[in-house]
KEKE-3310 file (N, C-alpha, C; in steps of 0.2 Angstrom, whole numbers, plus 5000, padded with zeros to 4 digits):
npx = (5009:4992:4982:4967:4954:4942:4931:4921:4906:4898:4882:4872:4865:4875:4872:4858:4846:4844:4845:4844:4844:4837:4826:4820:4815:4807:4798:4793:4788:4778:4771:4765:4773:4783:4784:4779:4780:4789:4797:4804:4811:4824:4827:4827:4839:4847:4851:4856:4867:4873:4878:4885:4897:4900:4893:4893:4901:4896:4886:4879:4874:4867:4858:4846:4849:4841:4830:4824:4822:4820:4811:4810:4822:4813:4800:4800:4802:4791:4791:4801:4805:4791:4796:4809:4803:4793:4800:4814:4818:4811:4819:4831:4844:4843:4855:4865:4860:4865:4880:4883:4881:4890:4903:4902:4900:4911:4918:4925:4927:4915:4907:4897:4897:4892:4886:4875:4862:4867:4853:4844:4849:4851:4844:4843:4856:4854:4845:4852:4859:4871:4883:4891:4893:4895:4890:4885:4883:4869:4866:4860:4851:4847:4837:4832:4834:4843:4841:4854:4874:4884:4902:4914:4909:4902:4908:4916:4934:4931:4924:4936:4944:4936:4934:4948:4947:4937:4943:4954:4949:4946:4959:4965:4971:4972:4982:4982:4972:4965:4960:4944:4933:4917:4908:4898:4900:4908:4911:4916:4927:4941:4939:4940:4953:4961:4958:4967:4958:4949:4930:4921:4905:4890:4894:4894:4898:4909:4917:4918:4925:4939:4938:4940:4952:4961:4960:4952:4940:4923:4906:4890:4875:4862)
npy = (4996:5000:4985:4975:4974:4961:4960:4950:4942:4939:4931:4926:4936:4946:4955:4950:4953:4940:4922:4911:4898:4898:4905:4898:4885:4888:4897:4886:4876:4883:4884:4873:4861:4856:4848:4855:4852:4843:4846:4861:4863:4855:4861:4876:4871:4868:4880:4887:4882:4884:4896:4897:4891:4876:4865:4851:4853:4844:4839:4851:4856:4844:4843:4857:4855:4843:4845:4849:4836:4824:4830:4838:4852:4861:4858:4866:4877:4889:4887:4893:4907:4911:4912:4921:4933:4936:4933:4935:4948:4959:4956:4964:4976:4994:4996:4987:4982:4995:4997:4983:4990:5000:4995:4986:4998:5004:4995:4982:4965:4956:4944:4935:4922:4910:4900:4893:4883:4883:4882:4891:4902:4906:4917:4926:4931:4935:4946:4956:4958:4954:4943:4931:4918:4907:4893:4881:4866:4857:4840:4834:4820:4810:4821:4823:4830:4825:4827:4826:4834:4839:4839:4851:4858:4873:4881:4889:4882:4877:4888:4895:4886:4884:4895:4897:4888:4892:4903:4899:4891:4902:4906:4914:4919:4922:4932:4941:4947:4965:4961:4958:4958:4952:4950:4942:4932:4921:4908:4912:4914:4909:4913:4928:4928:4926:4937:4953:4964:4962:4966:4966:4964:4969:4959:4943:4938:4931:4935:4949:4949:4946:4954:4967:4965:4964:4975:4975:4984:4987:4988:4995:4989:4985)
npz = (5262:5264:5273:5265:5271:5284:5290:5304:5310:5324:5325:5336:5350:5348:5333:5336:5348:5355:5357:5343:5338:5352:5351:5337:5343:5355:5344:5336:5346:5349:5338:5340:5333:5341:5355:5370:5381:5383:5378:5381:5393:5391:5382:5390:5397:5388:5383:5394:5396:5386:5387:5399:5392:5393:5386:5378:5362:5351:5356:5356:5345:5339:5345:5342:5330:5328:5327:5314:5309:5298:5289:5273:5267:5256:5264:5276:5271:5272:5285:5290:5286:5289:5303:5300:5297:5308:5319:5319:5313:5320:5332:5329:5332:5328:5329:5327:5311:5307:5311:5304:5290:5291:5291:5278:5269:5268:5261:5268:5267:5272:5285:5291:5305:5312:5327:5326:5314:5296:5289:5298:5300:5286:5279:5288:5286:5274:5275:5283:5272:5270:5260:5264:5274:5288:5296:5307:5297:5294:5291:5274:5268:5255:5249:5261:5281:5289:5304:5310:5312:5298:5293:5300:5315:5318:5330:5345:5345:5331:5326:5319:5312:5303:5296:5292:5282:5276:5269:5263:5253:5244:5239:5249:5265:5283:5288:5278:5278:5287:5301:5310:5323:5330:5345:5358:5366:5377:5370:5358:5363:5356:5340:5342:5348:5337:5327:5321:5329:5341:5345:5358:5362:5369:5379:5388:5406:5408:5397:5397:5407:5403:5391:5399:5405:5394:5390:5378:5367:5371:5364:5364:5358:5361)
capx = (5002:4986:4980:4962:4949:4939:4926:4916:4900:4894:4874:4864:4865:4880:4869:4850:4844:4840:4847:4841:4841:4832:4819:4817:4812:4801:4792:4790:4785:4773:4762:4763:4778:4788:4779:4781:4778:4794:4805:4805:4816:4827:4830:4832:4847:4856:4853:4861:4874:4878:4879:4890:4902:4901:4888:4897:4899:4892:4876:4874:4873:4866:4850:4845:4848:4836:4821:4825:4825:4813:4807:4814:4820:4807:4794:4804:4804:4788:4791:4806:4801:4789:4803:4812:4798:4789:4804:4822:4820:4809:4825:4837:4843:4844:4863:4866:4861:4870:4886:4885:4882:4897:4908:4900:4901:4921:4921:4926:4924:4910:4907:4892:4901:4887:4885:4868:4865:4864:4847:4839:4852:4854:4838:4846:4861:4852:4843:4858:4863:4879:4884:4894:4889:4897:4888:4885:4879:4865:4866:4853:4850:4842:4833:4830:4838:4845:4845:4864:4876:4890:4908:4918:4906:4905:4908:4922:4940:4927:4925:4944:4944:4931:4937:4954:4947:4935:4949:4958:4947:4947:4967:4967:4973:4969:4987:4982:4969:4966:4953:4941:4929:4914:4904:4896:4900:4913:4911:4920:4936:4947:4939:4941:4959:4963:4958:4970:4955:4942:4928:4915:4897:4884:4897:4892:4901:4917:4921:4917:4932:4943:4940:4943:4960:4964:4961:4947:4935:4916:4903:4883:4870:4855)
capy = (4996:4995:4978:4974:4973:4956:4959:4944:4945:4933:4934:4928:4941:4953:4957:4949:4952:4933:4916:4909:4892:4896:4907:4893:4881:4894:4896:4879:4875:4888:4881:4866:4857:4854:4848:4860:4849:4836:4850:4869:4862:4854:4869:4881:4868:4870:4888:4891:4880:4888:4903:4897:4889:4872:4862:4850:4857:4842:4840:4858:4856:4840:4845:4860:4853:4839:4851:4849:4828:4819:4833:4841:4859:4865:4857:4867:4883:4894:4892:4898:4911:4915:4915:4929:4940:4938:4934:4938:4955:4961:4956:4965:4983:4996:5000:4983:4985:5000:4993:4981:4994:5004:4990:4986:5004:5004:4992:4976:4957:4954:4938:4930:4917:4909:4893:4891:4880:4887:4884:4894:4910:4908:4921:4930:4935:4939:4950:4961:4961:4948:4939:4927:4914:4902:4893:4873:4865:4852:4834:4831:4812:4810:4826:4825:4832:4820:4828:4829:4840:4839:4842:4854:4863:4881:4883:4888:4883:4878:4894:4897:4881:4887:4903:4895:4884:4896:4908:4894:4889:4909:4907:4917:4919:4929:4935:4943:4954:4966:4956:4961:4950:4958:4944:4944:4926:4917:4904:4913:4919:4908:4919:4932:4930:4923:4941:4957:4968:4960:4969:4961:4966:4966:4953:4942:4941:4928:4937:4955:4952:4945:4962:4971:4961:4964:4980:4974:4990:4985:4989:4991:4987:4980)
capz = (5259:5270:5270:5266:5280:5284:5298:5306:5316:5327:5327:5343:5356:5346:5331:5336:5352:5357:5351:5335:5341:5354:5347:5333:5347:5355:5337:5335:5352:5349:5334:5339:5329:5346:5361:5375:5389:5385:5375:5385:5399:5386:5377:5394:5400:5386:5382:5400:5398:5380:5390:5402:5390:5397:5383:5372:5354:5345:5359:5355:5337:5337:5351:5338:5321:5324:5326:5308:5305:5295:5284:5268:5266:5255:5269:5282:5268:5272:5291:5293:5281:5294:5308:5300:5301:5316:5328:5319:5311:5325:5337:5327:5336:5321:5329:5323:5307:5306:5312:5300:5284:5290:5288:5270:5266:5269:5258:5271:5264:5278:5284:5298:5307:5319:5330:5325:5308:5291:5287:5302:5297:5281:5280:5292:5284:5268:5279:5283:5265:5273:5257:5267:5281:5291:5298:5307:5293:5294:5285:5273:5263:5251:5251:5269:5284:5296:5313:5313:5308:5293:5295:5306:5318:5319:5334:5348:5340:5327:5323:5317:5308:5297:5295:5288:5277:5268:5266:5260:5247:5243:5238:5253:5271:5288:5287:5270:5279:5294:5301:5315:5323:5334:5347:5365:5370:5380:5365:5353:5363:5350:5337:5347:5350:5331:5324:5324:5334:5345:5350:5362:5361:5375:5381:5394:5413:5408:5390:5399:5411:5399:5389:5403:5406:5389:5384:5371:5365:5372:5360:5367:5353:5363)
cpx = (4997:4983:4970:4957:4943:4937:4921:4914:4897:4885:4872:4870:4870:4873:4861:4852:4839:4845:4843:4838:4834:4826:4815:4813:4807:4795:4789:4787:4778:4766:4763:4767:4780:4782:4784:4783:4787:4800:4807:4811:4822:4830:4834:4839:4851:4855:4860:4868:4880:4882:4885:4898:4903:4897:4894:4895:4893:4884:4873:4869:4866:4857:4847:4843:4842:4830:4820:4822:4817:4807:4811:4816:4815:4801:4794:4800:4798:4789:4798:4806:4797:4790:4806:4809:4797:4796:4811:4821:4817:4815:4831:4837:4845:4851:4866:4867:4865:4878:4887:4888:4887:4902:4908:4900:4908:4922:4925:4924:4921:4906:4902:4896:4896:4889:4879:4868:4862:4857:4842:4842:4854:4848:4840:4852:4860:4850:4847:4864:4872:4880:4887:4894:4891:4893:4888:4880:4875:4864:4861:4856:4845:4835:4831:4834:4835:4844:4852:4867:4882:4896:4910:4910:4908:4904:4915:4928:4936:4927:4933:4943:4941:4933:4941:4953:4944:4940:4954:4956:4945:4956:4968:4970:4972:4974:4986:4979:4970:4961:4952:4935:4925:4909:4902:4897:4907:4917:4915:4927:4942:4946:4942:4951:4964:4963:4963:4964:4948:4937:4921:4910:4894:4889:4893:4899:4907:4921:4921:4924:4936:4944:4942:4950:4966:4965:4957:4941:4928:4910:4894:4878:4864:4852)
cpy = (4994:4989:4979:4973:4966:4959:4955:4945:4940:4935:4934:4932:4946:4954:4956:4947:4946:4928:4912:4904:4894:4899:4902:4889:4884:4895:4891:4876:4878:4887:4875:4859:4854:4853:4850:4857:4844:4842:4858:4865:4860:4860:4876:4878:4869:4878:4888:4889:4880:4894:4903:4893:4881:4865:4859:4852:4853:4839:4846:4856:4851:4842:4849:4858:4846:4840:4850:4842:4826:4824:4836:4849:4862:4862:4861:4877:4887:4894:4896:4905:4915:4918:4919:4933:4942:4937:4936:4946:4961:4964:4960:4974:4986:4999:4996:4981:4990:5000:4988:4984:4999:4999:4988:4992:5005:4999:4984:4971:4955:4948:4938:4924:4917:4901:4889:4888:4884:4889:4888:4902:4911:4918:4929:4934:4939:4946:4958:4963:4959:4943:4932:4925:4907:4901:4882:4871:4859:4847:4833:4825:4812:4815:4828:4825:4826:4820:4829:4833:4838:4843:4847:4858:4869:4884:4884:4887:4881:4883:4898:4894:4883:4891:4902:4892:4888:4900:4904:4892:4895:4910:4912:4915:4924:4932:4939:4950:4956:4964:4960:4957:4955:4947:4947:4939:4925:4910:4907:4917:4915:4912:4926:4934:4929:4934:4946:4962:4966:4963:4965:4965:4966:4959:4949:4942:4938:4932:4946:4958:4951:4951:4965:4971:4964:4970:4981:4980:4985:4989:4988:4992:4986:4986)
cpz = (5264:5268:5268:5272:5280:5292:5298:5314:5316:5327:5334:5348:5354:5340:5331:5345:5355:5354:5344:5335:5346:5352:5342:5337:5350:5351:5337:5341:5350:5345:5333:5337:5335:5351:5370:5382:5391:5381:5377:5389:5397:5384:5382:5399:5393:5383:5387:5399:5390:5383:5393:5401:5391:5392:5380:5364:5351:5349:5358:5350:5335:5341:5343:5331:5322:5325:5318:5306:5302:5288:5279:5270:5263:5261:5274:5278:5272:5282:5293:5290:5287:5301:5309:5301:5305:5320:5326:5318:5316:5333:5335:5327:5327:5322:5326:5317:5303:5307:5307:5291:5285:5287:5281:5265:5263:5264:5261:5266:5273:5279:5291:5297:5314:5319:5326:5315:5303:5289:5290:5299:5294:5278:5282:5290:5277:5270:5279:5276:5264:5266:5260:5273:5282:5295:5300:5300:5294:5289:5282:5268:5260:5250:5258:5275:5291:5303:5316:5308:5303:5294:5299:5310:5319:5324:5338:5342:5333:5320:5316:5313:5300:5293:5290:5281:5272:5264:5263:5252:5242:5238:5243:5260:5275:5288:5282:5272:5286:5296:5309:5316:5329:5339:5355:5369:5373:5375:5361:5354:5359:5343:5336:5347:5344:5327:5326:5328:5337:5346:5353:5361:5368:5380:5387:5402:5410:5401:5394:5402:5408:5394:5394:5403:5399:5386:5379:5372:5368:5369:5363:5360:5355:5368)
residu = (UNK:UNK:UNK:UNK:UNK:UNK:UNK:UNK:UNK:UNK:UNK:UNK:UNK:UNK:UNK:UNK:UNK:UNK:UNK:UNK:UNK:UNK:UNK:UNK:UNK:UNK:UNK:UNK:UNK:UNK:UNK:UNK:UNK:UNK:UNK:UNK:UNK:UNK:UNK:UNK:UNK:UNK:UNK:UNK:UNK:UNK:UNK:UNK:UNK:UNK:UNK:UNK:UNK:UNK:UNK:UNK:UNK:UNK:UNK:UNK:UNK:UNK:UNK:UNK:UNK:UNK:UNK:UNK:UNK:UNK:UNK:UNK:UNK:UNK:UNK:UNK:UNK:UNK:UNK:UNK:UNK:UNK:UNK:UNK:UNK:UNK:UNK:UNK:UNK:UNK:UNK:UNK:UNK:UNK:UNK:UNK:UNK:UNK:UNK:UNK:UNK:UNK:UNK:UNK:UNK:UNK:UNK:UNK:UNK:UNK:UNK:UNK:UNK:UNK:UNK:UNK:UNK:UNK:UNK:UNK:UNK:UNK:UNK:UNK:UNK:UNK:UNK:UNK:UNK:UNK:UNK:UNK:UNK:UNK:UNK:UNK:UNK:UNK:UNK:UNK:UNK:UNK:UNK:UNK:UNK:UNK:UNK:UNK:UNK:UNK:UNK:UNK:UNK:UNK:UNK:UNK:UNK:UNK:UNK:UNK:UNK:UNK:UNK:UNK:UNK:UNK:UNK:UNK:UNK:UNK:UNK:UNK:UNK:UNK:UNK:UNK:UNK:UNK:UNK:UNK:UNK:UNK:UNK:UNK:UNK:UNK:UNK:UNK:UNK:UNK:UNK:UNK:UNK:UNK:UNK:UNK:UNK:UNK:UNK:UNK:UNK:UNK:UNK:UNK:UNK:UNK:UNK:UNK:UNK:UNK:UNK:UNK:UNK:UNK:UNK:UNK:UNK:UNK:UNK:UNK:UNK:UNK)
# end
C-alpha cells in the first residue's frame, strides 16, 4: 500500500527570496522602530553567521524575537500586516508558489517548518494556503511578548524534534508517511537527513557539497 505523502518547506531563501528575520529588522529599521546606527551591524553578524551555520540556536532566536518585547500582538498586528505585503510576497518566486500548489494538489499533508518565529510567518504561511506551521515560538506574559522564546526551538536538530512531537500529538508518526523535506541551508541537514527524499533548494556552498556527495536532487527556484 502506498504510504501517504508529508512534505516540509523551509522558508527563508527555499521559498522567499530573503530571510524573514532579516527583512523584519530591515522594515523596522526602516520606519524608524529599530535604530539603525546600534542594530544593522548586529543584524548582518548574525545573518552571516546563520548562513555559515556557526550562530547559537537560542542567540539566534533570542536576537530576533526581541524586536518583539514590550508590545502586545495586536500592537505588532497592522505592521506586520504591512510586512507581508511590501517585502514577503513581493520576495516570493512564482516557481515557489507553484511548487508548493503541486504538492497540495497531490493531496500531501504540507507543512512550513521555519527558524524564524511564528508571529513574523504566521502571515506567510497563510499566504501560500500552508495550513501547517512550525515555527520558533515567542513567549508572551500577560499579553505581552517577552523577547524570548518558548520551548524547543525550531531550529537545526530542533527542527526534527518538532516535527515528532507534532506528529505525535496527530497520533501519528514520520514512519507513517513518505516524507519529503525541501530547504537551502546547512541548518537544516538533520531535517534533511530525517526525511525519506531531501531535496536542497538554491542551497548554499556546505549543503550544496553535501548534495553532491549524496546524491540529493537540487531544485533552483530564485
Amino acid at each position: 500500500m502506498n504510504k501517504p505523502k508529508l512534505t516540509l518547506f523551509d522558508l527563508d531563501h527555499t521559498l522567499l527570496s530573503g530571510d524573514s528575520d532579516v527583512l523584519w529588522c530591515d522594515f523596522l529599521m526602516n520606519k524608524g522602530v529599530l535604530d539603525r546606527t546600534t542594530f544593522a551591524a548586529r543584524n548582518a553578524d548574525m545573518e552571516a553567521r546563520y548562513k555559515a551555520g556557526t550562530v547559537g540556536v537560542q542567540e539566534f532566536a533570542d536576537f530576533y524575537i526581541g524586536t518583539l518585547a514590550g508590545k502586545t500582538p495586536q500592537e505588532w498586528e497592522d505592521t506586520r500586516r504591512e510586512f507581508l505585503v511590501t517585502q514577503v510576497i513581493p520576495r516570493i518566486p512564482q516557481a515557489a508558489m507553484e511548487l508548493v500548489q503541486k504538492h497540495q494538489r497531490a493531496g500531501d499533508l504540507v507543512v512550513m517548518t521555519t527558524a524564524t518565529n511564528r508571529f513574523i510567518t504566521e502571515l506567510t504561511a497563510q499566504h501560500f494556503g500552508i495550513e501547517h506551521l512550525l515555527a520558533t515560538e515567542p513567549e508572551v506574559v500577560n499579553g505581552v511578548f517577552t523577547g524570548r522564546s518558548s520551548g524547543t526551538l525550531n531550529m537545526r536538530e530542533g527542527k526534527v524534534e518538532r516535527l515528532h512531537h507534532w506528529l505525535d500529538a496527530r497520533a501519528e508518526s514520520l514512519t507513517r508517511f513518505h516524507s519529503t523535506a525541501y530547504s537551502d541551508s546547512i541548518n537544516d541537514l538533520a531535517l534533511l537527513e530525517a526525511v525519506d527524499e531531501p531535496v536542497v533548494v538554491d542551497p548554499d556552498f556546505r549543503l550544496a557539497s553535501i548534495a553532491q556527495e549524496r546524491g540529493w536532487p537540487v531544485l533552483r527556484v530564485h
